[in-house]
C-alpha positions as CSV (number, residue, x, y, z in Angstrom):
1,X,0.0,0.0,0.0
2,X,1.0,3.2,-0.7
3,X,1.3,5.9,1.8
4,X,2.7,9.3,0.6
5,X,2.1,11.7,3.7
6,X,2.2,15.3,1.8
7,X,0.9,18.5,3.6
8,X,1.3,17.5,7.4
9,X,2.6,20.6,8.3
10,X,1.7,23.8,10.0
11,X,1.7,26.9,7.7
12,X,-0.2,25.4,4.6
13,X,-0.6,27.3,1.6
14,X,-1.2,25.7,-1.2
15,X,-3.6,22.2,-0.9
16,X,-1.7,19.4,0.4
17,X,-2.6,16.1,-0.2
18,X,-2.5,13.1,1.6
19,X,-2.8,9.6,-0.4
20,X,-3.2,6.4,0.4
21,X,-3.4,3.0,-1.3
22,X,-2.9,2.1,-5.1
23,X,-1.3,3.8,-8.0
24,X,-5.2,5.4,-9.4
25,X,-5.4,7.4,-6.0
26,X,-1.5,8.7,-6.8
27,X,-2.7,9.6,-10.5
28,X,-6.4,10.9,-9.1
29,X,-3.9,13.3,-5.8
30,X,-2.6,15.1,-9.2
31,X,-6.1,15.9,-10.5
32,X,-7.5,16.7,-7.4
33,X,-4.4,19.0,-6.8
34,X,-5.1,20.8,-10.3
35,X,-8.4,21.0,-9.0
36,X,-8.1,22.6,-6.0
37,X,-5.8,25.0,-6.9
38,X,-8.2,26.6,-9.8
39,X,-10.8,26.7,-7.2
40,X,-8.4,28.6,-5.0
41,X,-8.8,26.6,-2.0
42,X,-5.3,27.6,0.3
43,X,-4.5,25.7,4.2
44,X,-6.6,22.7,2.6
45,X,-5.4,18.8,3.4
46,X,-6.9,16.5,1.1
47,X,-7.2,12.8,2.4
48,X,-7.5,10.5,-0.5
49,X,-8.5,6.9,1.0
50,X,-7.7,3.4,0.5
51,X,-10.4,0.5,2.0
52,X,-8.8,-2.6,0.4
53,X,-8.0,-3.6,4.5
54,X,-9.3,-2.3,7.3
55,X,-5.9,-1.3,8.7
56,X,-5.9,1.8,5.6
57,X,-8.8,2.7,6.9
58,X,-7.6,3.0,10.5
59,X,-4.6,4.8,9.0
60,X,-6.1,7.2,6.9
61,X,-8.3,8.2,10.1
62,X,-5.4,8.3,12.4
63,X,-3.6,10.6,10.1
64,X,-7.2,12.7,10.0
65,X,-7.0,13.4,13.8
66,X,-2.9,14.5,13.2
67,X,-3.4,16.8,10.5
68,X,-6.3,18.4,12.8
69,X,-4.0,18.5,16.0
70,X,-1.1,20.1,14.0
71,X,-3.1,22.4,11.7
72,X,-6.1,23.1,13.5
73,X,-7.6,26.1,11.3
74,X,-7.0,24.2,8.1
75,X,-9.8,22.9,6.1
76,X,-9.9,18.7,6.2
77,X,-11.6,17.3,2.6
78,X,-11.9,13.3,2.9
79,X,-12.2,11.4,-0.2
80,X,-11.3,7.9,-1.8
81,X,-12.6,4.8,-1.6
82,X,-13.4,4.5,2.4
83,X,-14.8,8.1,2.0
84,X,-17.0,6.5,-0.9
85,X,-18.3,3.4,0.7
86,X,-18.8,4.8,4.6
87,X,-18.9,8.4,3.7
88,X,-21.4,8.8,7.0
89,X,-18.4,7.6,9.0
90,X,-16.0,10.3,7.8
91,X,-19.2,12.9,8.1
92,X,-18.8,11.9,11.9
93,X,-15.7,12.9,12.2
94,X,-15.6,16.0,14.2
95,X,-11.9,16.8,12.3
96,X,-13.3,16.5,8.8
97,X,-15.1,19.6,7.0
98,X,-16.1,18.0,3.6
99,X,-16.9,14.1,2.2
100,X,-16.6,13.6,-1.8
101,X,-17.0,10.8,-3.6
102,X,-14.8,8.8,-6.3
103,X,-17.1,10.1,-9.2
104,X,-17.0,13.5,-7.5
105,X,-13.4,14.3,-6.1
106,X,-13.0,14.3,-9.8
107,X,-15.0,17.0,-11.0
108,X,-13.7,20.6,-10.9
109,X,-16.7,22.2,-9.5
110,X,-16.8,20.1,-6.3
111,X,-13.7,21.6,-5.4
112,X,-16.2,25.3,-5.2
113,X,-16.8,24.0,-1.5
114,X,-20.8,24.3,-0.7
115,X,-20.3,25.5,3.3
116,X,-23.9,24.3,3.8
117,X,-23.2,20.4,2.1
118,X,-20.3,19.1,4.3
119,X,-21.2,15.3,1.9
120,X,-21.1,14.8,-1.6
121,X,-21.2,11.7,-2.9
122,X,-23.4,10.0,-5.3
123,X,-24.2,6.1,-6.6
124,X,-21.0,5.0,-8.1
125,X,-22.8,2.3,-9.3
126,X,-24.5,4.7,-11.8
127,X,-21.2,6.0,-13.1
128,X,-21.4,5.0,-16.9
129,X,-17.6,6.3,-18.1
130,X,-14.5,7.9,-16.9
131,X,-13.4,11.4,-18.3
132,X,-10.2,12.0,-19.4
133,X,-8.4,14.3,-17.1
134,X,-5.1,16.2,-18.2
135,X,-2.7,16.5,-15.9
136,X,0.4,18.2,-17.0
137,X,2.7,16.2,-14.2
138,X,3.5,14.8,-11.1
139,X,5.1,17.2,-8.3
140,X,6.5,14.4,-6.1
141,X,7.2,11.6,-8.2
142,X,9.3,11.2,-11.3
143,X,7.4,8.4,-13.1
144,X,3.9,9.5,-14.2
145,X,0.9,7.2,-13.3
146,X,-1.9,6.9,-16.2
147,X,-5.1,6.3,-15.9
148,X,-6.9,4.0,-18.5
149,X,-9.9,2.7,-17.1
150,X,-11.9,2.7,-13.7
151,X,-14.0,0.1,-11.9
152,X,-14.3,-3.6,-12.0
153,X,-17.0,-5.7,-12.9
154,X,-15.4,-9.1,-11.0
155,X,-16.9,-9.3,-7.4
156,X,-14.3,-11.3,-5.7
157,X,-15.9,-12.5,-2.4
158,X,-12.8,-11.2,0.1
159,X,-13.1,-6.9,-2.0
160,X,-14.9,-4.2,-1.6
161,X,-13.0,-2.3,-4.1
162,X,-16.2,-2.5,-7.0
163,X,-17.9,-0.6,-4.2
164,X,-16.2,2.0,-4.1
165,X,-14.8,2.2,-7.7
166,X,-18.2,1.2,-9.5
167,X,-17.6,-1.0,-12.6
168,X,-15.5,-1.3,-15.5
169,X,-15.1,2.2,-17.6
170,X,-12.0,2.7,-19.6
171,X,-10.6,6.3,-20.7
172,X,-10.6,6.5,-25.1
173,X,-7.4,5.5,-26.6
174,X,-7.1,9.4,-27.9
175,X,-7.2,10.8,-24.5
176,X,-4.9,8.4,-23.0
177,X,-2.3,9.5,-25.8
178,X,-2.8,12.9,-25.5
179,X,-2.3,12.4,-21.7
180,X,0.8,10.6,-21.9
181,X,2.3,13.3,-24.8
182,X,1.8,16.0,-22.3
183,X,3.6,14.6,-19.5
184,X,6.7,13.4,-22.1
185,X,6.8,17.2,-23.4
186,X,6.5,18.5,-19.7
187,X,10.4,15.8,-19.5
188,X,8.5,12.8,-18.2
189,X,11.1,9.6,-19.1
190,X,8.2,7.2,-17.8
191,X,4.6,6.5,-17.4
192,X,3.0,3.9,-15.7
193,X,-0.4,2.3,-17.2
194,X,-2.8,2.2,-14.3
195,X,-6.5,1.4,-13.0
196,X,-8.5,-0.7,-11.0
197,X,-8.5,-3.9,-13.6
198,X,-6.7,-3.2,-16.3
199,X,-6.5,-6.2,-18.3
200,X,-10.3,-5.7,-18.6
201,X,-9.7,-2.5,-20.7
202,X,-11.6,-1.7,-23.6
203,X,-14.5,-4.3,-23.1
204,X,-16.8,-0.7,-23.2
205,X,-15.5,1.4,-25.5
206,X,-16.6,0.7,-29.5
207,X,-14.3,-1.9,-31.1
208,X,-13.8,-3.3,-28.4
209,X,-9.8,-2.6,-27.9
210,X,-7.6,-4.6,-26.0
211,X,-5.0,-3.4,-23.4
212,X,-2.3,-4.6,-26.2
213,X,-3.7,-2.4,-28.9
214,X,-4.4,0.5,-27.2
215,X,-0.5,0.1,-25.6
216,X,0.8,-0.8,-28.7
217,X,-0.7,2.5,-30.4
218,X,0.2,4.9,-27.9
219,X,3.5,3.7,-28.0
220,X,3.3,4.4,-31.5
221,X,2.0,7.8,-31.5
222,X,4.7,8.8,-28.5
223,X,7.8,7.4,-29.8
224,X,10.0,10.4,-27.5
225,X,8.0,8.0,-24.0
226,X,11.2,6.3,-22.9
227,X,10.1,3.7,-20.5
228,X,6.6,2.5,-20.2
229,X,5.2,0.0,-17.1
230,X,1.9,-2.1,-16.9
231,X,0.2,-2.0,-13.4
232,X,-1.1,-5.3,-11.7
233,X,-2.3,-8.0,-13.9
234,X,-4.8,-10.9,-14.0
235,X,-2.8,-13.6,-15.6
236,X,-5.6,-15.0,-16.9
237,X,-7.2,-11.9,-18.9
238,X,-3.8,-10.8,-20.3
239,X,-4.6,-10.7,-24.4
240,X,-2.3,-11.4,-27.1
241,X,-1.2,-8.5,-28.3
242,X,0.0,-7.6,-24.2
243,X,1.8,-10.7,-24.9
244,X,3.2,-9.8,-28.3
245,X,4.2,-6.1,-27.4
246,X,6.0,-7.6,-23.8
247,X,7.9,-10.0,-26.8
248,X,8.8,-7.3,-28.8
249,X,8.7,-3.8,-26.9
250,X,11.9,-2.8,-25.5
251,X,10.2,0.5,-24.1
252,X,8.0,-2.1,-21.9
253,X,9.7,-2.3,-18.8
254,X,11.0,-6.2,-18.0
255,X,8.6,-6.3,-14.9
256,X,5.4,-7.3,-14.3
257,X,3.2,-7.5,-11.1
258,X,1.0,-10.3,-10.9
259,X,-2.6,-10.1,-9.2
260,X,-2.5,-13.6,-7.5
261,X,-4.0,-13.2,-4.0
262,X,-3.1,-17.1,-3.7
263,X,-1.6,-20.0,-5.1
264,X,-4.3,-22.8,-3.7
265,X,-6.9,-23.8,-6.3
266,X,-9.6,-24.4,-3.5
267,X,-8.7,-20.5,-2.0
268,X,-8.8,-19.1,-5.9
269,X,-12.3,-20.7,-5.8
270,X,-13.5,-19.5,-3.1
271,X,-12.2,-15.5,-3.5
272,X,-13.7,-16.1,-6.8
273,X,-10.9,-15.8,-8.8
274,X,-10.9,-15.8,-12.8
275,X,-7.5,-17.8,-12.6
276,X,-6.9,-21.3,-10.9
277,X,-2.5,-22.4,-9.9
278,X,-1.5,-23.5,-13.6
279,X,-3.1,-20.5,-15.2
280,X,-0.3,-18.6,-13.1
281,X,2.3,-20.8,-13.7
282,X,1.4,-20.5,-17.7
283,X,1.4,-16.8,-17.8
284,X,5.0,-16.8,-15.9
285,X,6.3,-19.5,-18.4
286,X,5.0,-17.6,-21.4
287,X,5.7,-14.0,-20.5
288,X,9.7,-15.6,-19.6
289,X,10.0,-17.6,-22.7
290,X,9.4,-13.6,-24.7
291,X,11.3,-12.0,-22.4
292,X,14.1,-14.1,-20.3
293,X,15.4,-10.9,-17.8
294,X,11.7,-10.6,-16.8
295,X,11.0,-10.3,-13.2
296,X,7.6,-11.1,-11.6
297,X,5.8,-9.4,-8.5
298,X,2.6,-10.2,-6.8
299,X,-0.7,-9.5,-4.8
300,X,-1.3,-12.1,-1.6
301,X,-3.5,-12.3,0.4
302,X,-2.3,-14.8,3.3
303,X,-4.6,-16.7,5.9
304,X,-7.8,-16.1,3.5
305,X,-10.9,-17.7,5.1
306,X,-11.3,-21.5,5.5
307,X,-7.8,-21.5,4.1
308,X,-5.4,-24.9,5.7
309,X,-2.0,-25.4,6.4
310,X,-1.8,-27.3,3.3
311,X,-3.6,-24.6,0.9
312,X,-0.9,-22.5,2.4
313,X,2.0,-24.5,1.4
314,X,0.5,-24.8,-2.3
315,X,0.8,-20.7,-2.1
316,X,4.2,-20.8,-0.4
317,X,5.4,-23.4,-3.1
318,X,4.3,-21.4,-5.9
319,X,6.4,-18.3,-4.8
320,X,9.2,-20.3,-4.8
321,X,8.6,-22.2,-7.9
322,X,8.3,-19.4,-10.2
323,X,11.0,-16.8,-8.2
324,X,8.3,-14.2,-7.8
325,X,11.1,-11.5,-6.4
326,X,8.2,-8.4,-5.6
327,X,6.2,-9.3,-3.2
328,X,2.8,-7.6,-1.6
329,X,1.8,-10.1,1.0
330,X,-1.4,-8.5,3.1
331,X,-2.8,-10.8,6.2
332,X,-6.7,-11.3,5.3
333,X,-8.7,-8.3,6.8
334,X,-12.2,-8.7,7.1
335,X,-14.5,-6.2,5.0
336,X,-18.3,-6.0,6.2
337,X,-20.1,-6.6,3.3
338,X,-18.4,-9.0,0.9
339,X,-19.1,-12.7,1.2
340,X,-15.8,-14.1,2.5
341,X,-16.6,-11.9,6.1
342,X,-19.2,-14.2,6.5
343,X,-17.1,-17.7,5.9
344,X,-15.1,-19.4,8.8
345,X,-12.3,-17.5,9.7
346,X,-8.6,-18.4,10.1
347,X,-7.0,-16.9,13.6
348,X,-5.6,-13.7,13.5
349,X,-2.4,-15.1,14.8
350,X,-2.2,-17.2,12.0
351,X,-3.0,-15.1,9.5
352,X,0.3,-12.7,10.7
353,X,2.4,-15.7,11.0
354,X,1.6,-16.8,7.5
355,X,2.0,-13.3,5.6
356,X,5.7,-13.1,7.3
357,X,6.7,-16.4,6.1
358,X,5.5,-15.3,2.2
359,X,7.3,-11.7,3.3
360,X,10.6,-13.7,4.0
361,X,10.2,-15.7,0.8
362,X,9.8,-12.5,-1.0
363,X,12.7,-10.9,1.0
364,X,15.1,-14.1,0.2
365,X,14.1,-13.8,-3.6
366,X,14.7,-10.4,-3.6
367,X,18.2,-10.5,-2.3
368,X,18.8,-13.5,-4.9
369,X,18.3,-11.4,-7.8
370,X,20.1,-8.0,-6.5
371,X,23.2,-10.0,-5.6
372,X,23.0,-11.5,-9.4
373,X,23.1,-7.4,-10.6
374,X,26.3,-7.0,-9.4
375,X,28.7,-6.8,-12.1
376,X,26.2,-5.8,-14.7
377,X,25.2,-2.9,-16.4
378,X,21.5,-1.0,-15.7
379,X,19.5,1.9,-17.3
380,X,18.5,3.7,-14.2
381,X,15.4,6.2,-13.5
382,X,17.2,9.1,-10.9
383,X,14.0,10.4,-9.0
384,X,15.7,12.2,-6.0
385,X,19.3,12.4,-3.7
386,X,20.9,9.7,-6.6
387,X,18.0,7.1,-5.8
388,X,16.6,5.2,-8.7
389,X,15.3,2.1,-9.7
390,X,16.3,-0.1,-12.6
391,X,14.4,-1.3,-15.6
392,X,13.6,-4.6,-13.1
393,X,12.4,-1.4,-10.8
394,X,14.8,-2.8,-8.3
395,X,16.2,0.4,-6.0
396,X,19.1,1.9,-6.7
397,X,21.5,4.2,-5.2
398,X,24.2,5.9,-7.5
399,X,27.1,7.8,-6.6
400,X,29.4,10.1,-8.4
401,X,26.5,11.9,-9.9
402,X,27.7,15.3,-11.8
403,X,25.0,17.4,-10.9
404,X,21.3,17.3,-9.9
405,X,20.1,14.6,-12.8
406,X,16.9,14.0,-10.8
407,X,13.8,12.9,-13.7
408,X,16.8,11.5,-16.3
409,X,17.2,8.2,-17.1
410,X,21.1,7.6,-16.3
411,X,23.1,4.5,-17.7
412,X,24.9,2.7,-14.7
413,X,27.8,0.0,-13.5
414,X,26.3,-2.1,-10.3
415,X,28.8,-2.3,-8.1
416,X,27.5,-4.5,-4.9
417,X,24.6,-4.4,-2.4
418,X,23.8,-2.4,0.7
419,X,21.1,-1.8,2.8
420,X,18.5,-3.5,0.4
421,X,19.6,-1.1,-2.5
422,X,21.5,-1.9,-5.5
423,X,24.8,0.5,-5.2
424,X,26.1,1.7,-8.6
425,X,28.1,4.4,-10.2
426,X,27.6,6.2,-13.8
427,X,28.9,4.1,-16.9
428,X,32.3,6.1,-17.7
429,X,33.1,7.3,-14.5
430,X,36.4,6.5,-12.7
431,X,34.3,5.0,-9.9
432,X,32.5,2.5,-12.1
433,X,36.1,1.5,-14.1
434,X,37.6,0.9,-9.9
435,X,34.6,-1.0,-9.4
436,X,34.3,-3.4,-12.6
437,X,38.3,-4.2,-11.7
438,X,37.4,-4.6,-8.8
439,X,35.0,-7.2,-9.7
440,X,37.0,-8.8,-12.2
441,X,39.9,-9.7,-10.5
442,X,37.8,-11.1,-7.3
């Protein structure tokens, strides 16, 4: 999960904004920033929420209180998906001044703040497409996060996400170009394709386009986009043409993040899963055998109700099986209202002691494949102080840096590993030539 704490600071000015959870709330904190600041609102902090688990919801309200405590004159907007589903509970809040929807925290006229209407927030159910918002860049990140579709139409018994999000509505294939041309003109070196289900993209727009065509035409029509990455997958709905363009794309990053949840075809059934434990294992073979350097992460969900010691071992296996190096491992939180709150439950205890043993498989994995960087050569993303990450996204700190080269893309000699980061110098350098002998003669 996500948690970029902006704005919790006395003296505000312009809107700050606090988001949590997934890449669509980083991409929707930049339109909302936009937003706000045509509206003129100043000593504003904007709470965008996460409810995939209950513990984002008791961070997001945590962090509500704080903001109050340090910036008491401030005003407090809470949005997002918690906002969305329990917007009554926010309402509550004696800290919060305003409630907004997902459809409306969108919109720049609900940022004209209607003293006398402290909730606004309509049926996302009803919400029929997604409008194409330009934003021009990202203040705090280097990469750029996309937006090409909203919603889901699955209903997977353990999420409440559809709930929030409403279902499936993907942006045109024109907007998202234009989009992404912007950002590359404003010196973006990457974007990142995001939304709630992305593999289900195009299934409502005419023509029916697939994620592949509409990826493999933007990259067409923005030839100067340097580095492009595809959000979470479902290895099951990934079409052809995704498969072709990972095959033949250089500009698509060699890293893909899988949305498993588990690895135990009685648990898939039961969340409700599209996938079952081969389909996973096919997609890993297939997307390896077009690309060899790829590297895998993935969604799990650990101690999933009516889930054994043995369904766990299927899902433990499988992470070692296919090297998944990324890892997201969340303990199963209970969300009122889906159908998996209501099936037997597996211990709390047991639910944390199984999410750290998939957290130390992920761990050893990950340290596997940074030790094999050493001694090779990377293209590196510099987003601030000479961190980066790699075209595998592993992190990266590089030294002997001539100058601030924050938001370029800098070619790079890995030297060795330290405190969970890559360490590398600039290809060229003396330091990189010291190191590579270095290497060499070991």
């Amino acid at each position: 999960m996500i948690v970029h704490k902006a704005g919790m600071t006395k003296n505000l000015t312009d809107p700050k904004i606090v988001t949590f959870g997934c890449r669509l709330n980083t991409y929707e904190s930049e339109v909302m920033r936009q937003h706000a600041r045509e509206a003129g609102l100043s000593d504003t902090i904007i709470f965008n929420t996460c409810a995939v688990t209950t513990e984002a919801e008791r961070q997001a309200r945590q962090s509500i209180r704080k903001a109050r405590r340090t910036n008491p004159d401030a005003k407090i907007i809470v949005t997002g998906c918690a906002a969305q589903i329990n917007p009554d509970l926010y309402a509550n809040m004696a800290e919060v001044d305003h409630v907004m929807g997902n459809e409306e925290k969108l919109k720049r006229e609900s940022f004209d703040l209607d003293p006398n209407a402290k909730v606004s927030v309509n049926d996302i159910m009803e919400a029929t497409e997604t409008a194409a918002h330009l934003v021009h860049g990202f203040e705090e990140h280097t990469r750029a996060f996309v937006q090409i579709q909203q919603g889901c139409n699955h209903r997977c018994t353990f999420c409440i996400i559809p709930f929030g999000r409403g279902n499936n509505r993907s942006v045109p294939i024109g907007a998202i170009t234009e989009q992404v041309r912007t950002l590359v003109n404003n010196g973006v070196q990457e974007v990142v394709l995001t939304g709630v289900d992305i593999t289900d993209y195009g299934l409502d727009l005419p023509g029916k386009p697939t994620l592949g065509q509409m990826t493999r035409r933007l990259l067409a029509q923005v030839p100067e986009l340097k580095r492009l990455r595809l959000s979470s997958l479902d290895p099951v709905e990934i079409d052809e043409d995704t498969y072709r363009l990972f095959g033949e794309e250089p500009r698509i990053m060699p890293h893909l993040h899988i949305s498993l949840q588990a690895g135990d075809d009685m648990v898939l059934k039961r969340m409700k899963r599209r996938h079952l434990r081969q389909d996973v294992i096919d997609m890993v073979v297939k997307a390896r055998a077009l690309r060899p350097d790829v590297v895998f992460g993935a969604d799990i969900i650990a101690g999933f109700p009516t889930e054994t010691d043995e369904m766990f071992e299927n899902t433990y296996r499988l992470v070692e099986e296919l090297g998944l190096t990324y890892l997201h491992v969340f303990p199963y939180s209970e969300r009122p209202g889906t159908p998996a709150a209501k099936m037997p439950q597996v211990p709390g205890n047991l639910r944390k002691e199984r999410a750290a043993r998939l957290r130390g498989a992920g761990q050893k994995a990950e340290n596997l494949f940074m030790q094999g960087r050493v001694g090779t050569t990377a293209q590196v993303l510099i987003e601030k102080n000479g961190f980066g990450r790699t075209e595998h996204y592993a992190p990266v700190q590089v030294d002997a840096l001539e100058g601030d080269l924050s938001g370029q893309v800098v070619p790079v000699y890995i030297a060795d590993v330290r405190d969970g980061k890559l360490h590398a110098y600039p290809l060229g350098t003396k330091a990189a030539d010291t190191a590579r002998f270095q290497i060499s003669s070991q």
